[in-house]
C-alpha positions in Angstrom: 60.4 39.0 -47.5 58.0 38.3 -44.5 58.0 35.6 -42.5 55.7 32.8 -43.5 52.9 31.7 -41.8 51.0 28.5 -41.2 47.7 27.8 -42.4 45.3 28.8 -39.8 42.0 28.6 -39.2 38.9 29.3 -36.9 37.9 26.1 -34.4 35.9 23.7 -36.1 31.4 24.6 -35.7 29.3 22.8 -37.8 26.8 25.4 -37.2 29.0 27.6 -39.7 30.3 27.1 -43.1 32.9 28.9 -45.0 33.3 29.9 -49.3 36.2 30.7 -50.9 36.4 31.1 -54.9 38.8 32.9 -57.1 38.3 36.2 -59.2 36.7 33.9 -62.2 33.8 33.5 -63.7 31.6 31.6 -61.0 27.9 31.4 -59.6 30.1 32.2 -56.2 31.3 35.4 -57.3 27.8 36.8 -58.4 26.0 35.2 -55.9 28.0 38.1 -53.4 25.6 40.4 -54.5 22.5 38.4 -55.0 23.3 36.1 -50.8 20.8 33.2 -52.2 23.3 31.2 -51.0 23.2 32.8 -47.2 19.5 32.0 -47.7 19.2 28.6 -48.5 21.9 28.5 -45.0 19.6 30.3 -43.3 17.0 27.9 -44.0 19.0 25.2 -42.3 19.8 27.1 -39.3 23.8 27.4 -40.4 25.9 30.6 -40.8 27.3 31.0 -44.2 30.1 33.7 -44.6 33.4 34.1 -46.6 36.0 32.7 -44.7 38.3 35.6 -44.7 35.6 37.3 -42.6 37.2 35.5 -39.8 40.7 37.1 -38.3 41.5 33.7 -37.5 41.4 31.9 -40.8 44.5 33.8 -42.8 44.5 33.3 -46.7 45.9 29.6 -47.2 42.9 27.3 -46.0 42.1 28.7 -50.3 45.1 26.5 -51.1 45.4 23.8 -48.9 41.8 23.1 -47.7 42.7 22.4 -44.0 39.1 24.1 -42.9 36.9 21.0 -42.5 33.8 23.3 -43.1 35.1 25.0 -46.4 33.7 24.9 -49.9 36.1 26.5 -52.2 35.0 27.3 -55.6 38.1 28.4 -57.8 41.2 27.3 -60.0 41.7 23.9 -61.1 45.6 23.7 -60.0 45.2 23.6 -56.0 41.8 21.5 -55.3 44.1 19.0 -57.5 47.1 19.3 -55.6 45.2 19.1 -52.2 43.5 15.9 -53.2 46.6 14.1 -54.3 48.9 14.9 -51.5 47.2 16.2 -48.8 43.7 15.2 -48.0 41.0 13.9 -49.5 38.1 16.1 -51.1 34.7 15.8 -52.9 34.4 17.0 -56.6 30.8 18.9 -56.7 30.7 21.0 -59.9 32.6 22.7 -62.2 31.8 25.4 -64.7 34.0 26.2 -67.5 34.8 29.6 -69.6 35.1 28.2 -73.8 37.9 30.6 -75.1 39.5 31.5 -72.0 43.0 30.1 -73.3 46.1 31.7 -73.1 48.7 34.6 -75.0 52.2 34.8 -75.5 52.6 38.3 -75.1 55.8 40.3 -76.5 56.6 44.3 -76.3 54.7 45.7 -79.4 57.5 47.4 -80.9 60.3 44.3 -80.9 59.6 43.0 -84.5 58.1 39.9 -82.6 55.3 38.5 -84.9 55.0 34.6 -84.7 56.0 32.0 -82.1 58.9 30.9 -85.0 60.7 34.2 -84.2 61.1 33.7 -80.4 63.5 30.7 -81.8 66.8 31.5 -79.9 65.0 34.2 -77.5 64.0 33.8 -73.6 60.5 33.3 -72.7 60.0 33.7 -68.9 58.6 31.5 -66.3 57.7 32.2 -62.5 58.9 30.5 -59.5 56.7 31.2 -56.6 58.9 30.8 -53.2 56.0 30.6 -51.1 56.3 26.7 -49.5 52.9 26.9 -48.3 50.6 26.8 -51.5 51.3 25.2 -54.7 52.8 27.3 -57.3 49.7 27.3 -59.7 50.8 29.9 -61.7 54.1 28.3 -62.6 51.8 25.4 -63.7 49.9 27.1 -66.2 52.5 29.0 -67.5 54.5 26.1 -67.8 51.6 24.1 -69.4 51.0 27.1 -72.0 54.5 27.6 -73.6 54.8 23.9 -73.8 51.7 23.6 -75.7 52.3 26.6 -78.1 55.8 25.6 -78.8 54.4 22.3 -79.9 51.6 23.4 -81.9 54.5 25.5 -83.8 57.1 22.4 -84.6 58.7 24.0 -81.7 60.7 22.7 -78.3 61.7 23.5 -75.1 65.4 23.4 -77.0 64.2 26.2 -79.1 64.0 28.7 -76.4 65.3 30.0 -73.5 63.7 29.4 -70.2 64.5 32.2 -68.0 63.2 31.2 -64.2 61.8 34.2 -62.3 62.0 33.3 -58.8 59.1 35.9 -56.4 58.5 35.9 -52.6 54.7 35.2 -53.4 54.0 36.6 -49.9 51.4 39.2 -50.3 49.5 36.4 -48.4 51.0 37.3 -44.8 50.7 41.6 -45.4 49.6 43.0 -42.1 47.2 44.9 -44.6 46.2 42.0 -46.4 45.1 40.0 -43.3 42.1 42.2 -41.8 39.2 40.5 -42.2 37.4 41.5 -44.9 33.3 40.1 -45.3 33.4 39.4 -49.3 36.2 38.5 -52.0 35.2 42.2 -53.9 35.9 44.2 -51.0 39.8 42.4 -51.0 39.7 43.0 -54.6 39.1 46.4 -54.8 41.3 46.7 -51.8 44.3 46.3 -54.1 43.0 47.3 -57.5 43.5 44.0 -58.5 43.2 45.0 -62.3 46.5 47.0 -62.1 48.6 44.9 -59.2 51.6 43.2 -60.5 51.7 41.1 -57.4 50.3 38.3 -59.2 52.1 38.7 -62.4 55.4 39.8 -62.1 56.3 38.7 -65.5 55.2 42.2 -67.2 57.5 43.8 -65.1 59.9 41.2 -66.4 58.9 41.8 -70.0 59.0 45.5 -70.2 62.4 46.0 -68.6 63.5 43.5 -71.4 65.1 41.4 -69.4 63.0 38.3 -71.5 61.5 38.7 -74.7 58.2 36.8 -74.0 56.1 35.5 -71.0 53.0 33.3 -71.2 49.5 35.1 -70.2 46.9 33.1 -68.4 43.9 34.7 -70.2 43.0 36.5 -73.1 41.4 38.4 -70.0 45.0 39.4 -69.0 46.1 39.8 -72.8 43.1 42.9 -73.1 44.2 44.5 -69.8 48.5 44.3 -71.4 47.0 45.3 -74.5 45.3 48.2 -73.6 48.5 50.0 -71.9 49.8 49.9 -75.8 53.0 48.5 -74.9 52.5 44.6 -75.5 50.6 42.1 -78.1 49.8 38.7 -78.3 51.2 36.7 -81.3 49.7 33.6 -80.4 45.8 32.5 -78.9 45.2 29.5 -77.8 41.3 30.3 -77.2 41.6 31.1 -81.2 41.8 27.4 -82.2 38.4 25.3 -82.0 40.3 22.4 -80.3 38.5 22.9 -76.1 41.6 20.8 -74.7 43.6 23.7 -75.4 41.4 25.8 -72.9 44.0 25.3 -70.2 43.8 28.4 -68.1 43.9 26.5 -64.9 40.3 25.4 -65.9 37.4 24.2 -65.4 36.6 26.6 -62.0 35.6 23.1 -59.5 34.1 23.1 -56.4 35.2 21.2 -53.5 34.5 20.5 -50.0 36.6 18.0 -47.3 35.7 14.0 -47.0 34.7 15.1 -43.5 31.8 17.5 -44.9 30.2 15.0 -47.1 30.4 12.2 -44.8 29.5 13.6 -41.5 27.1 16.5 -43.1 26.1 16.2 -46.8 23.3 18.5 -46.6 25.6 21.1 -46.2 27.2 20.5 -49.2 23.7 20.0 -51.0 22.6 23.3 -49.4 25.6 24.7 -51.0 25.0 23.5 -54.4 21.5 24.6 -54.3 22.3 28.2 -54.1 25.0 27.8 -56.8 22.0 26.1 -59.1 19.9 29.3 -58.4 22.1 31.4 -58.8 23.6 30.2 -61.9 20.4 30.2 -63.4 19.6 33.2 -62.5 22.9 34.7 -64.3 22.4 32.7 -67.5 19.2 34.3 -67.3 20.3 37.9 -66.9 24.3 38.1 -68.7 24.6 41.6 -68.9 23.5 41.6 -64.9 25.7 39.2 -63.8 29.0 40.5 -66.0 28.5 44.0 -63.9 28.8 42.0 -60.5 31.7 39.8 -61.9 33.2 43.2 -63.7 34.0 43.5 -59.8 36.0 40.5 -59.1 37.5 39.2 -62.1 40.1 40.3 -64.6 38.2 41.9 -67.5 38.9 44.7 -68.7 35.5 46.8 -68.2 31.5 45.6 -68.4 31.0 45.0 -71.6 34.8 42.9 -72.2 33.1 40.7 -69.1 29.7 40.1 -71.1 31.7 39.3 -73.9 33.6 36.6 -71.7 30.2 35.0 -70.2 27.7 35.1 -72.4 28.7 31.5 -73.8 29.2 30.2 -70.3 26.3 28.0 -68.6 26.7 29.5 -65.3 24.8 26.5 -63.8 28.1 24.2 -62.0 27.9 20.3 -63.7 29.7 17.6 -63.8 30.1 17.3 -67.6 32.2 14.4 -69.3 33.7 17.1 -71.1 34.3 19.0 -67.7 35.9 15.6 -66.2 38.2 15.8 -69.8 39.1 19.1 -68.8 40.1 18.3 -65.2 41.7 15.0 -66.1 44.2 17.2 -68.4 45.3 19.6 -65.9 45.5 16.5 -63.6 48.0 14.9 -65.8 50.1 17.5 -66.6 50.6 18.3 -62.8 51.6 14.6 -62.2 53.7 14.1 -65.8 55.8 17.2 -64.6 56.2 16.7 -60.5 53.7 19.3 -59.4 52.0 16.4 -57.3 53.6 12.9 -56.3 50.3 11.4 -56.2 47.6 10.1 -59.1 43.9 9.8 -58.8 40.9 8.5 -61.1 39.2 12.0 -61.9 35.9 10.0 -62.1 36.6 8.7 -58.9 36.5 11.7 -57.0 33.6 13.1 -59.2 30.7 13.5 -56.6 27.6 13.9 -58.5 24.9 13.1 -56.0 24.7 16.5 -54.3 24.6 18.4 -57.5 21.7 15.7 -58.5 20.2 16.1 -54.8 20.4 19.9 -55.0 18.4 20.1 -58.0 16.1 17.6 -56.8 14.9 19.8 -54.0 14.6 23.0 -55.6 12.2 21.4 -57.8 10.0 19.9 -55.1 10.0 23.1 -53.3 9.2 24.8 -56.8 6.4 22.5 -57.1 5.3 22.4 -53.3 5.2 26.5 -54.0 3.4 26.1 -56.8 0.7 24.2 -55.5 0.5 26.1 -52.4 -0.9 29.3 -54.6 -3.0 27.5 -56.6 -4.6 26.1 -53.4 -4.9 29.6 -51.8 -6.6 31.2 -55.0 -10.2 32.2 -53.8 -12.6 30.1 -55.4 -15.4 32.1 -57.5 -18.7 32.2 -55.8 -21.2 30.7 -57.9 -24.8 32.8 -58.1 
């Protein structure tokens, strides 16, 4: 295992400001193609650039937020851990993917058909060792099986719970740390469809040393599938009830007390580009699933358009969005992933969403008039 680093970062300039997101569904992730974003920046006289494009910040300012000028856009699991126990933040928007619950997955072949016959069997669970980050994807797998077991007359007493400790270090690779301008470039970097480094259950699952593991996504349960060595025998995106959607979603955005206080207009300039650009991809689906077909975990184009094309791409602050986050919120405190609670309303920031959209429509109107005003008027005679 390598040697852990610190989170580090570039010296503070308010002049520049950073973006991180995950490879989800986000107006982030497609605006890497379209750089409205980097214009609405530009208009301000600030740089705008993914903060891995810097040698100095290394990959955990994503999870613990210690960049003053960040805005992540991402999972649901770290932005809550950060603003519990380590600093405070600014909810800005969230979008969220209906369906996007997840699998238990099983080999195909084991006679394995509903949760009732993993009674007695070993379901496995991950144990990142990285002290660094948060272990977010313990979290969800954790939440998952507890809420499928439930939904079956199950318990925890029912199954086996076989840990899976991992190093959870691909973070500090030599490789991995050369700065790299966008997120697409790092994911094509390590064919992130195909690398087990993030889910080292399969590996766990097809070498039978557990009979089922927990799949974030049914994104994730189409890429198992497709190798035609594992099925799902439960779904939760197949049941209507959203507060089983628990894929460490909603995707929230989030920027430091210290941004919002001593410069909101950068965090309104961010939200502006996300508006435009979400709007823009709720516009055009099949557009924007070929950029995100890029980043995220889908299985081609046309699997990603499936995944979107209910999704308002446009980042709000929904009360069924606060739900959402309020869930995940819970869980983490009911079960020790943070030490500290927070009112999820609380740290809901909706005026720079609100002021966002209040300038792009005075500069749509201001536009607007601007060409009426220049149209020629007709000579009479």
């Amino acid at each position: 295992m390598a040697e852990q680093k610190t989170a580090s970062t570039v010296p503070l300039n308010w002049t520049e400001v950073y973006y991180t997101n995950c490879p989800l569904v986000s107006a982030s992730n497609v605006d890497q193609e379209l750089g409205w974003t980097r214009e609405e920046y530009k208009k301000i006289g600030v740089e705008y650039a993914y903060f891995r494009s810097r040698r100095e910040n290394n990959w955990y300012p994503h999870y613990v937020h210690n960049l003053d000028n960040l805005i992540r856009f991402g999972g649901l699991f770290p932005p809550i851990h950060v603003h519990a126990d380590i600093r405070r933040t600014r909810l800005l928007g969230a979008t969220h993917v209906p369906r996007e619950g997840g699998c238990m997955m099983v080999r195909a072949r084991d006679g394995i058909y509903r949760m009732i016959d993993l009674k007695g069997k070993r379901i496995g669970l991950t144990k990142s060792l990285n002290t660094i980050k948060n272990d977010w994807w313990r979290i969800q797998e954790e939440q998952g099986i507890e809420l499928m077991l439930r939904m079956n007359g199950m318990s925890r007493g029912d199954i086996e719970i076989v840990e899976f400790p991992y190093p959870d270090d691909w973070y500090d690779n030599p490789e991995m740390l050369k700065p790299i301008e966008n997120p697409s470039e790092w994911q094509l970097k390590r064919d992130h469809k195909h690398d087990l480094a993030f889910r080292p259950l399969e590996t766990a699952l097809l070498e039978g040393k557990v009979d089922a593991i927990y799949s974030q996504t049914k994104v994730f349960q189409h890429l198992q599938e497709a190798t035609g060595k594992l099925k799902a025998i439960e779904d939760l995106s197949r049941h209507p009830d959203w507060t089983l959607q628990v894929a460490n979603i909603p995707a929230v955005i989030t920027c430091t007390d210290e941004m919002a206080e001593r410069h909101p207009e950068l965090a309104v300039t961010f939200m502006k580009g996300m508006i435009r650009v979400g709007r823009w991809s709720n516009e055009h689906k099949h557009a924007a699933a070929a950029i995100l077909d890029k980043q995220t975990y889908y299985l081609d184009v046309e699997d990603t358009y499936r995944g979107i094309k209910d999704v308002d791409m446009v980042p709000n602050l929904s009360p069924q969005n606060l739900a959402s986050i309020e869930i995940g919120k819970d869980f983490m405190l009911s079960h020790g992933y943070i030490k500290n609670d927070f009112d999820v309303h609380e740290w809901a920031a909706p005026e720079f969403l609100e002021e966002a959209a209040k300038q792009l429509i005075k500069e749509r109107w201001e536009k607007i008039s601007a060409e009426k005003l220049s149209v020629p008027t007709a000579r009479v005679g």
